[in-house]
VEXRO-526656 format. One line per field, with one value per residue (C-alpha): x, y, z. Coordinates in steps of 0.02 Angstrom, whole numbers. Layout:
REM VEXRO-526656
X <- c(X, ...)
Y <- c(Y, ...)
Z <- c(Z, ...)
***
This chain:
REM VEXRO-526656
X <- c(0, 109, 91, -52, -102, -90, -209, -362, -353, -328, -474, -500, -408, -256, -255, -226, -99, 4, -15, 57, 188, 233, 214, 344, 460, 453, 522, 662, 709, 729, 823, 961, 1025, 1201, 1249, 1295, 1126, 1023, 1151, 1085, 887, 901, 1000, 843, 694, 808, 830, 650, 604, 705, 873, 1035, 1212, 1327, 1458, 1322, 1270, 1363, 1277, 1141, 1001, 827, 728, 875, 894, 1076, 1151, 1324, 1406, 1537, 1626, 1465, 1444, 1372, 1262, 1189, 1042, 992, 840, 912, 830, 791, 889, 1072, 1167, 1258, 1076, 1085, 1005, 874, 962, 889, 1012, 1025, 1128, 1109, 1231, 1175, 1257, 1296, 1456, 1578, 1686, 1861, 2002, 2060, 1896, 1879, 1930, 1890, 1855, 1804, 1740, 1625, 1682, 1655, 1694, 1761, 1688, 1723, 1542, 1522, 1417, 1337, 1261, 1216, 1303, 1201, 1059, 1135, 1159, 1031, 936, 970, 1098, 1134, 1285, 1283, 1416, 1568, 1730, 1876, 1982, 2140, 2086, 1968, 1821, 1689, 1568, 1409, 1388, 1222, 1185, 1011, 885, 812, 683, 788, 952, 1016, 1055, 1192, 1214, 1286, 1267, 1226, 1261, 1114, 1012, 1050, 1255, 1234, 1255, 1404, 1361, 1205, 1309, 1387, 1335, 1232, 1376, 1476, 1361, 1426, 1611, 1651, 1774, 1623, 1532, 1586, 1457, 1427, 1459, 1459, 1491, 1523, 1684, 1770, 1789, 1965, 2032, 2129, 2171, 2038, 1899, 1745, 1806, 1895, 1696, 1646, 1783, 1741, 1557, 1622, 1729, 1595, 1468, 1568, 1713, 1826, 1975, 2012, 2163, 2003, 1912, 2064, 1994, 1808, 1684, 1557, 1422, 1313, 1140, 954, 906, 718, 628, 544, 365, 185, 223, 63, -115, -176, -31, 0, 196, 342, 474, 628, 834, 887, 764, 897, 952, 870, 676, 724, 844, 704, 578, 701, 727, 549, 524, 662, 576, 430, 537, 527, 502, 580, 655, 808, 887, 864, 989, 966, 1110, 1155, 1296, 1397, 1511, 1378, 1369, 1563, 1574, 1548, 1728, 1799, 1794, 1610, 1557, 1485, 1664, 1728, 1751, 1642, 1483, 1569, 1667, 1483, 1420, 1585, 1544, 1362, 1439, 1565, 1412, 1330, 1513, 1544, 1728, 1752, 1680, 1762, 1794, 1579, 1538, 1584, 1429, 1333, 1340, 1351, 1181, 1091, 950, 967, 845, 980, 854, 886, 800, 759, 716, 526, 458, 427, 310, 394, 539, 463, 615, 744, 644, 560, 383, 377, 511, 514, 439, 289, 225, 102, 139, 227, 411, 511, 633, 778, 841, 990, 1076, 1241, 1285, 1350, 1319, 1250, 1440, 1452, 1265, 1230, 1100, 987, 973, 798, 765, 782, 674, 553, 561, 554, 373, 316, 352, 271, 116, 85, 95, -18, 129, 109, 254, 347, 501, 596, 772, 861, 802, 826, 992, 1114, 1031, 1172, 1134, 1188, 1232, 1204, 1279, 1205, 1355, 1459, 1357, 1332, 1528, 1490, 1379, 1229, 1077, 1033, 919, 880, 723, 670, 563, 556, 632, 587, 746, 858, 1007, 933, 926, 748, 680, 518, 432, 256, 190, 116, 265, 375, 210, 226, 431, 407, 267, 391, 523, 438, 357, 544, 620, 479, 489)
Y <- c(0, 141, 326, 279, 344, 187, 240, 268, 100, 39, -52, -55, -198, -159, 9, -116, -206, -40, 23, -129, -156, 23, -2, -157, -43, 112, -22, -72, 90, 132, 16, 21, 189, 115, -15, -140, -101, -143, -291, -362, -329, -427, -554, -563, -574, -698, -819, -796, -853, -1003, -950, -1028, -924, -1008, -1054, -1194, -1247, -1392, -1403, -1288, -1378, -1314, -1245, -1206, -1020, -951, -797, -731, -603, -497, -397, -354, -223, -312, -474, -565, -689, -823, -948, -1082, -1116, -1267, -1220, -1195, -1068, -1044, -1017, -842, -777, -651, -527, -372, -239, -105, -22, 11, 165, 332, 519, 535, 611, 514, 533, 575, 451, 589, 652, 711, 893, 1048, 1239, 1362, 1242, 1136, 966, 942, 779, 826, 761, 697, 695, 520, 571, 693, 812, 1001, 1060, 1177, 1048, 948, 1099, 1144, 947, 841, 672, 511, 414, 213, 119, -1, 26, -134, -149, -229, -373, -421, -364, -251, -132, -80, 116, 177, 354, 469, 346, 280, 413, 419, 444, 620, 679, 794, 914, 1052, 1230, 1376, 1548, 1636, 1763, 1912, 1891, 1798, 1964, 1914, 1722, 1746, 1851, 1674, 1532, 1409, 1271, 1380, 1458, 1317, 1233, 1052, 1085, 1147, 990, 954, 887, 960, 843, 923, 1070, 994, 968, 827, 886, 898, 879, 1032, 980, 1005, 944, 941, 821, 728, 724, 628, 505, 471, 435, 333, 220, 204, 162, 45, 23, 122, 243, 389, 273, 139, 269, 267, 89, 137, 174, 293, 376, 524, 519, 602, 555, 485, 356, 350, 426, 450, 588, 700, 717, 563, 457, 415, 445, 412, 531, 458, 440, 349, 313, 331, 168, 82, 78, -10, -135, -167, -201, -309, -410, -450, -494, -622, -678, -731, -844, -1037, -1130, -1047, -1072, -962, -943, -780, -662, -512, -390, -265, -161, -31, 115, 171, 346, 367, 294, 92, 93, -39, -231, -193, -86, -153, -135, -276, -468, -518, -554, -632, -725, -786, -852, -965, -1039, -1065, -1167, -1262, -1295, -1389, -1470, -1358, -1420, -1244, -1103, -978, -997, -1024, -880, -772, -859, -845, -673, -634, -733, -652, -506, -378, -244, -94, -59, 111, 273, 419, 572, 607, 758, 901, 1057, 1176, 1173, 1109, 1201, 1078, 922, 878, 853, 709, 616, 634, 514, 567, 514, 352, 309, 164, 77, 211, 123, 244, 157, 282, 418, 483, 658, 778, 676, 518, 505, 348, 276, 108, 149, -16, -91, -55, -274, -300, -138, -226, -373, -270, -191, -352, -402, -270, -267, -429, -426, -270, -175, 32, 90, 243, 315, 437, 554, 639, 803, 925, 859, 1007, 1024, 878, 707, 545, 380, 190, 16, -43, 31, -90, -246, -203, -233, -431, -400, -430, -346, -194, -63, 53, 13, 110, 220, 415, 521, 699, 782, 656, 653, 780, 731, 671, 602, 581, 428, 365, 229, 196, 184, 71, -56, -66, -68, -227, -312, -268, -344, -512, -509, -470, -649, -738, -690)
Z <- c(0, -65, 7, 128, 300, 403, 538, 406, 341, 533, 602, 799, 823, 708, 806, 971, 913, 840, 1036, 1104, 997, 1037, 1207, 1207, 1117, 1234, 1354, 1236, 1203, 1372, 1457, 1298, 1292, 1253, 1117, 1260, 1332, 1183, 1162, 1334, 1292, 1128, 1225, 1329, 1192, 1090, 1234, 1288, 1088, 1112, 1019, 1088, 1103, 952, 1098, 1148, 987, 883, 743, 635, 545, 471, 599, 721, 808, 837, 885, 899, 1009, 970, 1104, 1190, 1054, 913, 908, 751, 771, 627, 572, 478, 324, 224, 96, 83, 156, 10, -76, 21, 173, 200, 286, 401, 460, 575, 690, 891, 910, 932, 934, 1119, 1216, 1301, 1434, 1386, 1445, 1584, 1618, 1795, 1852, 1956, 1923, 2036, 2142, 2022, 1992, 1793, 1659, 1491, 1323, 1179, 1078, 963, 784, 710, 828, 848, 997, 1084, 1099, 1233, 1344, 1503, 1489, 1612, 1572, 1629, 1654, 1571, 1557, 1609, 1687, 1677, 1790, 1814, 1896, 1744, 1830, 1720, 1831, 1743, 1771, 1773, 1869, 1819, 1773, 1917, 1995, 2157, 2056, 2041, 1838, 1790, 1644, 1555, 1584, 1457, 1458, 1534, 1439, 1535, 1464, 1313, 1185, 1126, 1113, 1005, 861, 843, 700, 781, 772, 874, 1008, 1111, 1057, 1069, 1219, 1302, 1317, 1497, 1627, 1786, 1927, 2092, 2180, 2362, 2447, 2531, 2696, 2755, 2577, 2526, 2335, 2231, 2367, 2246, 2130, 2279, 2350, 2163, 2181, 2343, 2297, 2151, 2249, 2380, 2234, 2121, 2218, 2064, 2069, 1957, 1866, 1813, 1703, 1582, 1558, 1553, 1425, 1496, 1370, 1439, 1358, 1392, 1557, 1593, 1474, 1289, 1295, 1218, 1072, 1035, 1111, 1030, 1051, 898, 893, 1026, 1083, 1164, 1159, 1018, 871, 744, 753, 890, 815, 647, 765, 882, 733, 631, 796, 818, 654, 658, 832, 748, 605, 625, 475, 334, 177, 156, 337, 403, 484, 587, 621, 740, 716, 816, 759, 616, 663, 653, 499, 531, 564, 695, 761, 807, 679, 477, 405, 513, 449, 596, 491, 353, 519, 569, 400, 386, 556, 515, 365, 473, 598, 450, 422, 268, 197, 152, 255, 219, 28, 15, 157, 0, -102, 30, 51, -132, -160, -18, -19, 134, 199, 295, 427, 454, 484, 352, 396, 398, 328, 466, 382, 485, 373, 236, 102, 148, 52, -101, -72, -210, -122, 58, 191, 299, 470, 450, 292, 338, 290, 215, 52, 10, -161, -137, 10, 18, -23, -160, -329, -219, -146, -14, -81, -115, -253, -242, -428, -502, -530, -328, -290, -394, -301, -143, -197, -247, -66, 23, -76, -68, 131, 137, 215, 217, 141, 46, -53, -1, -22, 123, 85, -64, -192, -124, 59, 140, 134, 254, 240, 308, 329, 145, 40, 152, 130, -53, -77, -78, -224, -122, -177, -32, -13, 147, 205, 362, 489, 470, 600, 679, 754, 682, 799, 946, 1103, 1079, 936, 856, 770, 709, 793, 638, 540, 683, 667, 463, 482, 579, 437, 305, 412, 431, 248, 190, 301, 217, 37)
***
């Protein structure tokens, strides 16, 4: 059903199961506002649908459910099929990092009395959005020993947040003759962290006071957060969006709603013909750079031990095959179109609230630099597949030809010759703080998803 409202064809029932759907993924969304967090949530829904960590299974027959873990960043869940591997898979992909700011290696330090953490911000963000909101702290800290401490300060209600401060209005003339991506500089980013001091320390007492409370919390020293990754993100959790509820505001849309919707569609796979794979991926919004991010062999790794779980006497020589013969949907998001700036897009080719799955047969930038460009036979096939499943769906372009552009993991799987093409959910403030989504559209993402396994 191309270029459709969703909620007018939407009978009472459908309008149900779009609200509890929603529902389950406000709760997602919530509790995984790091890659390692949405790592340990799909770890829970896989187990709970009967899929088995690949360190327990020894072989992988039609029918069987798999995943694989990679460095707590990255996981990648499988169907088997009934046909061979080497056939191809059915492949859904997405990523579950999102713009944030980290803590810097040497983070801790005191000014005037106010103990602050420098910065470093991770993807594409504007700047002065993260100032005056209140953050939370998630994360883990290695030590020496080989233990790992999970961080997590701001979300629960009796937890206290921290932030950063802005300029206030009343001495801001200067600041406001500045271009909005410098009103407030990168080096600026630093969170506020206390103001009290340890009593009887004489050298820098505030930030003596924090260390104290962070040994006495997690038993860590100032030495252990060279080892740590800690991420500051949006305190509080995913809400209802609008007077009628019909969309969801929360931390982390862009990647987490198409990862959450590709992993329940895989969920409900059993009986299939060409296995079916679901992907999450890590470093996408740095450029999908790293051992956890799309770039790295550690998917290709994972289809040559599928093939040496079915005693394959070449894995890695047929993973190639594999992936060459293999059809993949790049779950991610596209930017929906938002009236109050209406001169950025083109009308014809932009992606609206409710009307479902959102196909970008190209992104990239200046000339379509970086896109994948999906070949015009497997968007086809793609259409085919939607309509068939009565699946709400759309085209669309990041914006106007000149007005930027973006890009996603498809380019990268597209190297193996494998036919790709971005199919996701449209975004409000893509990359703020808070984003924006249809309920509407996260529903139909998830119906593509599963018609998409089973085609």
């Amino acid at each position: 059903m191309y270029r459709k409202n969703a909620w007018k064809d939407y009978s009472a029932s459908d309008v149900k199961k779009v609200m509890a759907f929603a529902k389950d993924y406000e709760v997602f969304l919530s509790a995984s506002k790091t890659e390692r967090l949405a790592v340990k949530e799909s770890i829970k829904l896989l187990e709970k649908a009967g899929f088995k960590c690949a360190c327990k299974a020894s072989s992988a027959k039609p029918g069987d459910k798999i995943y694989f873990l990679n460095k707590n960043k990255n996981i990648c869940a499988f169907v088997i099929g009934k046909r061979p591997i080497t056939d191809g898979l059915r492949i859904l992909g997405a990523h579950i990092d999102s713009p944030r700011l980290d803590l810097k290696e040497h983070p801790l330090y005191e000014r005037n009395e106010i103990a602050l953490a420098d910065t470093h911000y991770y993807g594409g963000i504007k700047k002065y959005q993260w100032v005056t909101i209140p953050l939370a702290l998630h994360g883990v800290v290695c030590k020496k020993d080989g233990s790992v401490i999970d961080v997590n300060i701001g979300e629960d209600e009796s937890d206290p947040v921290v932030g950063i401060s802005d300029l206030l209005i009343h001495l801001s003339a200067d600041q406001l003759t500045k271009p909005a991506a410098k009103v407030i500089e990168g080096e600026n980013l630093d969170v506020t962290l206390g103001n009290m001091p340890l009593k009887g320390e004489d050298k820098q007492p505030v930030k003596a006071n924090v260390l104290k409370i962070l040994k006495d919390k997690y038993n860590i020293d100032e030495e252990d957060l060279l080892s740590a990754e800690i991420e500051v993100v949006p305190a509080g959790k995913a809400r209802d969006y609008g007077l009628d509820r019909s969309m969801i505001m929360g931390y982390g849309h862009d990647d987490r709603c198409c990862a959450y919707s590709s992993l329940r569609a895989i969920l409900e796979m059993s009986d299939c013909e060409y296995t079916s794979c679901c992907i999450l991926v890590d470093k996408e919004e740095i450029g999908s750079v790293g051992a956890t991010g799309a770039h790295s062999l550690f998917f290709e790794n994972v289809i040559a031990r599928l093939l040496s779980l079915q005693n394959d006497k070449n894995p890695l020589f047929n993973a190639r095959f594999a992936m060459e013969n293999s059809k993949m949907l790049s779950s991610d998001v596209s930017a929906a179109f938002d009236p109050l700036y209406a001169s950025v897009s083109d009308p014809n080719n932009s992606a609206y609230f409710a009307n479902g799955l959102v196909f970008n047969k190209y992104t990239g930038a200046r000339g379509k630099s970086g896109s994948n460009d999906a070949n015009p036979e497997y968007y086809a096939f793609i259409r085919k597949t939607m309509d068939d499943a009565k699946v709400h769906w759309q085209n669309a372009e990041l914006g106007k030809v000149d007005q930027g552009g973006g890009g996603t993991i498809a380019y990268i799987l597209g190297n193996y010759n494998m036919n790709v093409i971005d199919a996701g959910i449209a975004v409000h403030n893509m990359h703020a703080p808070m984003e924006v989504i249809s309920k509407a559209d996260l529903f139909e993402a998830y119906k593509g998803y599963l018609a998409f396994l089973k085609a």
